[in-house]
MARDOPA-783069 format. One record per atom (N, C-alpha, C): residue number from 1; residue in one letter; atom name; y negated, x negated, z. Coordinates in steps of 0.001 Angstrom, whole numbers, plus 500000, padded with zeros to 6 digits. Last residue first. Layout:
+-------+-------+------+--------+--------+--------+
| lomar | fimar | dogu |      Y |      X |      Z |
+-------+-------+------+--------+--------+--------+
|   NUM |     a |   CA |      Y |      X |      Z |
...
+-------+-------+------+--------+--------+--------+
//
This chain:
+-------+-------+------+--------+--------+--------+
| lomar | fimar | dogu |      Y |      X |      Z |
+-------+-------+------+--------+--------+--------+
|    64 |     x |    N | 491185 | 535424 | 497622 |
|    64 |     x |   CA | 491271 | 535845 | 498692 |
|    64 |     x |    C | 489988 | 535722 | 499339 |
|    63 |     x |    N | 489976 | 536558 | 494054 |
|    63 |     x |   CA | 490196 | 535516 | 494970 |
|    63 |     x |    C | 490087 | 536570 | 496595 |
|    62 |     x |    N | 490310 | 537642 | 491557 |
|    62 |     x |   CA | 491072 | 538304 | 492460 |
|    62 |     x |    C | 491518 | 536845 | 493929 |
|    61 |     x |    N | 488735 | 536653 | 489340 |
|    61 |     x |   CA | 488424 | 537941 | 489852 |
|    61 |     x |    C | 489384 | 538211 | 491044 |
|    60 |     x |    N | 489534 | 534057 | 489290 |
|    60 |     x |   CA | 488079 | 534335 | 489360 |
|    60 |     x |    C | 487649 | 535616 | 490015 |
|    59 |     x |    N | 492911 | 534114 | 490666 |
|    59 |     x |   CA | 491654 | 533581 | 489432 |
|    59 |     x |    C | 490739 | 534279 | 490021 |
|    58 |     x |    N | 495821 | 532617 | 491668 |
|    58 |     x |   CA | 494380 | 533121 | 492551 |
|    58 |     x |    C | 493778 | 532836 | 490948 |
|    57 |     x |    N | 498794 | 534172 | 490782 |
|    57 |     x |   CA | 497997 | 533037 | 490970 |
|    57 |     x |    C | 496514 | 533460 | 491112 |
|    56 |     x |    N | 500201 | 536371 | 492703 |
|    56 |     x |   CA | 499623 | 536420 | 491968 |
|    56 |     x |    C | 499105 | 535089 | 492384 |
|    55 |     x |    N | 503970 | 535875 | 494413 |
|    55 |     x |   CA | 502251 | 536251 | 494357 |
|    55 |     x |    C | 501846 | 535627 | 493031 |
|    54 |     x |    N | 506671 | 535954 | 494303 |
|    54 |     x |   CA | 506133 | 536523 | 494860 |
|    54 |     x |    C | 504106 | 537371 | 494820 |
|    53 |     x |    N | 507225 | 533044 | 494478 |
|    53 |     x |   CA | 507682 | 533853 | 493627 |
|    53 |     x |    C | 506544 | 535472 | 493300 |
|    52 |     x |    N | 503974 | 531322 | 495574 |
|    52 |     x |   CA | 505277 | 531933 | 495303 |
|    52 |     x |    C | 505836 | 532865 | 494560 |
|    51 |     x |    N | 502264 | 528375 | 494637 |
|    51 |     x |   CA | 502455 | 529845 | 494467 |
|    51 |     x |    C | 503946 | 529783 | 494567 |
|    50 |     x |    N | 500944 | 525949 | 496829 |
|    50 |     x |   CA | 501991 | 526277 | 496057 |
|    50 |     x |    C | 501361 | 527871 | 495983 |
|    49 |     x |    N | 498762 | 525306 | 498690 |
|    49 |     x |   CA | 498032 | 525843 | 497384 |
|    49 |     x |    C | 499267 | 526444 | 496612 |
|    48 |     x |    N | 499957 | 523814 | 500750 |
|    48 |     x |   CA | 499603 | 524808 | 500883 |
|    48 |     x |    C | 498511 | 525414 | 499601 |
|    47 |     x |    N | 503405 | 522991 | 500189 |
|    47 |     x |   CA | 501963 | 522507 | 499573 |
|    47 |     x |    C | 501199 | 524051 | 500045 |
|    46 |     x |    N | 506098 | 521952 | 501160 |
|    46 |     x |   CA | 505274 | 523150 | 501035 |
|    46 |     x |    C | 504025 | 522758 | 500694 |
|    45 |     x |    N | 507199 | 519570 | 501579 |
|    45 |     x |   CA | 507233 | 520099 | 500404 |
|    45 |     x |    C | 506942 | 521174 | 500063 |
|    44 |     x |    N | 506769 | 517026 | 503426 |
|    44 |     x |   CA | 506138 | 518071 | 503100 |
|    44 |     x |    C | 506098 | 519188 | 502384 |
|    43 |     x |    N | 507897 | 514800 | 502728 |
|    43 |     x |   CA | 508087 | 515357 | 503997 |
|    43 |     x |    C | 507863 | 516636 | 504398 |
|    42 |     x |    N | 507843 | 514652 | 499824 |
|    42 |     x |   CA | 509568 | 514803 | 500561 |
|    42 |     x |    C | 509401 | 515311 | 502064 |
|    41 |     x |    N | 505414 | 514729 | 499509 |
|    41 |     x |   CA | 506227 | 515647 | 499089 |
|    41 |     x |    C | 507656 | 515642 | 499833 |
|    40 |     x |    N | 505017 | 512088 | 500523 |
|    40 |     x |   CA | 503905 | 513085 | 501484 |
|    40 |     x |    C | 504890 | 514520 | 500951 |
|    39 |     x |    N | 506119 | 510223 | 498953 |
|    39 |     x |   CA | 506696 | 510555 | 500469 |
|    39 |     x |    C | 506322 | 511503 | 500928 |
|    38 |     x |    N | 504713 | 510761 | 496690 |
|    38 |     x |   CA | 506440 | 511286 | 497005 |
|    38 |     x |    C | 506528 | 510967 | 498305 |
|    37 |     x |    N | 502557 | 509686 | 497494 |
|    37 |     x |   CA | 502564 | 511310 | 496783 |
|    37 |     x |    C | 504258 | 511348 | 497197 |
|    36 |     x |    N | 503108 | 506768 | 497888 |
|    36 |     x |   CA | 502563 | 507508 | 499359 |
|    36 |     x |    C | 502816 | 509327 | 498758 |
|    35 |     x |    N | 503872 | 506239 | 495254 |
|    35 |     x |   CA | 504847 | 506352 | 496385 |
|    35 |     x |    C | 504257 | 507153 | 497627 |
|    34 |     x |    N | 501313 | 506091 | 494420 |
|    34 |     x |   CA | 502271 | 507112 | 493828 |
|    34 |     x |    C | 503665 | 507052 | 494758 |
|    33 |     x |    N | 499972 | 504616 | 495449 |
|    33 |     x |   CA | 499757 | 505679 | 495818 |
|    33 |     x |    C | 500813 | 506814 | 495269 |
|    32 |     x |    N | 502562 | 501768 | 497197 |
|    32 |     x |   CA | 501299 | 502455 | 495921 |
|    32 |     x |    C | 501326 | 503661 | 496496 |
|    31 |     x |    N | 501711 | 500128 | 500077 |
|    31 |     x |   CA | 502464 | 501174 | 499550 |
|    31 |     x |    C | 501612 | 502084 | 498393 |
|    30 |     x |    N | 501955 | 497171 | 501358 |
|    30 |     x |   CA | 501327 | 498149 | 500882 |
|    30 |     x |    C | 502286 | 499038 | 500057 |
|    29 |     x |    N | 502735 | 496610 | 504693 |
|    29 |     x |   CA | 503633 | 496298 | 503404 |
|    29 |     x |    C | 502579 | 497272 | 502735 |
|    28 |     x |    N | 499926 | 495397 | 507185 |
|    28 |     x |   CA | 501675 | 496247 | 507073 |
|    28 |     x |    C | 501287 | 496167 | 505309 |
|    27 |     x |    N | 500005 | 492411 | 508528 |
|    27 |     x |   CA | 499199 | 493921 | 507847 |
|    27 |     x |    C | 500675 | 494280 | 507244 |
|    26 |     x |    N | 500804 | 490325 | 510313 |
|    26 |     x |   CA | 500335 | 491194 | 510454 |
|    26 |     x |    C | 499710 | 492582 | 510002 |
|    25 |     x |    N | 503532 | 488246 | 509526 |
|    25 |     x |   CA | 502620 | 488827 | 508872 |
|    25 |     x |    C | 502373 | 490078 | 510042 |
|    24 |     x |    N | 504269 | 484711 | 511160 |
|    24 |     x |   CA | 504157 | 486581 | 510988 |
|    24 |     x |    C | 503002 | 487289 | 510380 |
|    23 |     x |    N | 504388 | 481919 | 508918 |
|    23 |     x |   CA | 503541 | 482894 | 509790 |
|    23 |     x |    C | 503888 | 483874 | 509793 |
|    22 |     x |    N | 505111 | 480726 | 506415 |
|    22 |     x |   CA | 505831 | 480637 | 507693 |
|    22 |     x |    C | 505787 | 482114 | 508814 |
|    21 |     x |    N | 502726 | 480535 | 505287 |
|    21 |     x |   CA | 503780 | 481452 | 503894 |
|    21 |     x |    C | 505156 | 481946 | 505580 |
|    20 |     x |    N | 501763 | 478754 | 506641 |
|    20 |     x |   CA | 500885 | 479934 | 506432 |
|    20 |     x |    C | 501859 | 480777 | 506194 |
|    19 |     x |    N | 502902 | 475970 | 506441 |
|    19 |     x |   CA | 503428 | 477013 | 507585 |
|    19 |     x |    C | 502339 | 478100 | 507587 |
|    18 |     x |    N | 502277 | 475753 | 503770 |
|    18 |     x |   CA | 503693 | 475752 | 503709 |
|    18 |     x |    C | 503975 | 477009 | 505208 |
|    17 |     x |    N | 499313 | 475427 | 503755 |
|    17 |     x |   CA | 500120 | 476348 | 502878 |
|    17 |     x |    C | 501370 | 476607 | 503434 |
|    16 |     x |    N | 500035 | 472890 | 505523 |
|    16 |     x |   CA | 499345 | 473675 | 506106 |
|    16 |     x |    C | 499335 | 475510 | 505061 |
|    15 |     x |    N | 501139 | 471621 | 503469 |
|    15 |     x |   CA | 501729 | 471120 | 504868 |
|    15 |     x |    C | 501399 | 472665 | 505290 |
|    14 |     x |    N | 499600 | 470902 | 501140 |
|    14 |     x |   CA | 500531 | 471639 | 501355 |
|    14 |     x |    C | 501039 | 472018 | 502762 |
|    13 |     x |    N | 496907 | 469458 | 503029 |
|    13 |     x |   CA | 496634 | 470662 | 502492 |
|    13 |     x |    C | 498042 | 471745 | 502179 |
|    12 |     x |    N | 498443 | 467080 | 504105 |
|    12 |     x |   CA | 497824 | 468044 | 504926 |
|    12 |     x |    C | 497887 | 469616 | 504171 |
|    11 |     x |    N | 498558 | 466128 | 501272 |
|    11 |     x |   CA | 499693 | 466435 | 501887 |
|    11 |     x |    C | 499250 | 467174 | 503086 |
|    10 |     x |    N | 495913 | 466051 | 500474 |
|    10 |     x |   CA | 496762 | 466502 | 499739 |
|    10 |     x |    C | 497925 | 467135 | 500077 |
|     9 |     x |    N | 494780 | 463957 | 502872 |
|     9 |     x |   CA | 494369 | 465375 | 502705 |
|     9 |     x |    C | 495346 | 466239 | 501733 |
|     8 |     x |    N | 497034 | 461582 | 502243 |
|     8 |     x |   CA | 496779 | 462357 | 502983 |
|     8 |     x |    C | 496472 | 463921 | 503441 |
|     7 |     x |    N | 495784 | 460874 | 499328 |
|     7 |     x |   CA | 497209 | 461439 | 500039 |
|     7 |     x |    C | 497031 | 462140 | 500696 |
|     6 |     x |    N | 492974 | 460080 | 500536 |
|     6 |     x |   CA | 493124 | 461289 | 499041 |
|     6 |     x |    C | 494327 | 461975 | 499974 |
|     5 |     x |    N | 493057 | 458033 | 502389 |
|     5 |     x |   CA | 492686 | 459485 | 502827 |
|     5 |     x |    C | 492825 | 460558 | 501846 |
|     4 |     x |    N | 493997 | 456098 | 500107 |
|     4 |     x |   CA | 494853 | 456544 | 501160 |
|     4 |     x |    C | 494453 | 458279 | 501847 |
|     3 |     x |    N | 491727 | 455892 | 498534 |
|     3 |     x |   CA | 493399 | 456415 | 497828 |
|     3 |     x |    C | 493944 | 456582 | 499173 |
|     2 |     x |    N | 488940 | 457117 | 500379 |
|     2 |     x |   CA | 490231 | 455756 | 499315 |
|     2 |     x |    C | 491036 | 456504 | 499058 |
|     1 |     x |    N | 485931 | 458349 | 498958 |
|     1 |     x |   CA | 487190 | 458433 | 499669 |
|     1 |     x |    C | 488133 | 457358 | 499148 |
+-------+-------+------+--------+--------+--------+
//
């Protein structure tokens, strides 16, 4: 290769980085899992395993 086509490709190569970073993003924002647990709680905040005031925790001998 000459020194000229080097440039070139070099500057192509940022050029083409530059309008990538540009581009609409298509995949949605990731979300840790420990955030996905507090959202699923804030929306949710009945857990269907919770115990209530009310009841006996489930053991060995006194399952539903």
């Amino acid at each position: 290769m000459n020194r000229r086509k080097k440039g070139n490709q070099k500057i192509r190569a940022r050029n083409k980085k530059a309008n990538a970073k540009l581009a609409p993003k298509n995949k949605p924002k990731y979300i840790s899992k420990a955030d996905r647990a507090e959202l699923a709680l804030e929306s949710d905040p009945l857990e269907p395993y919770t115990v209530q005031p009310d009841q006996e925790i489930p053991t060995k001998g006194n399952l539903i």
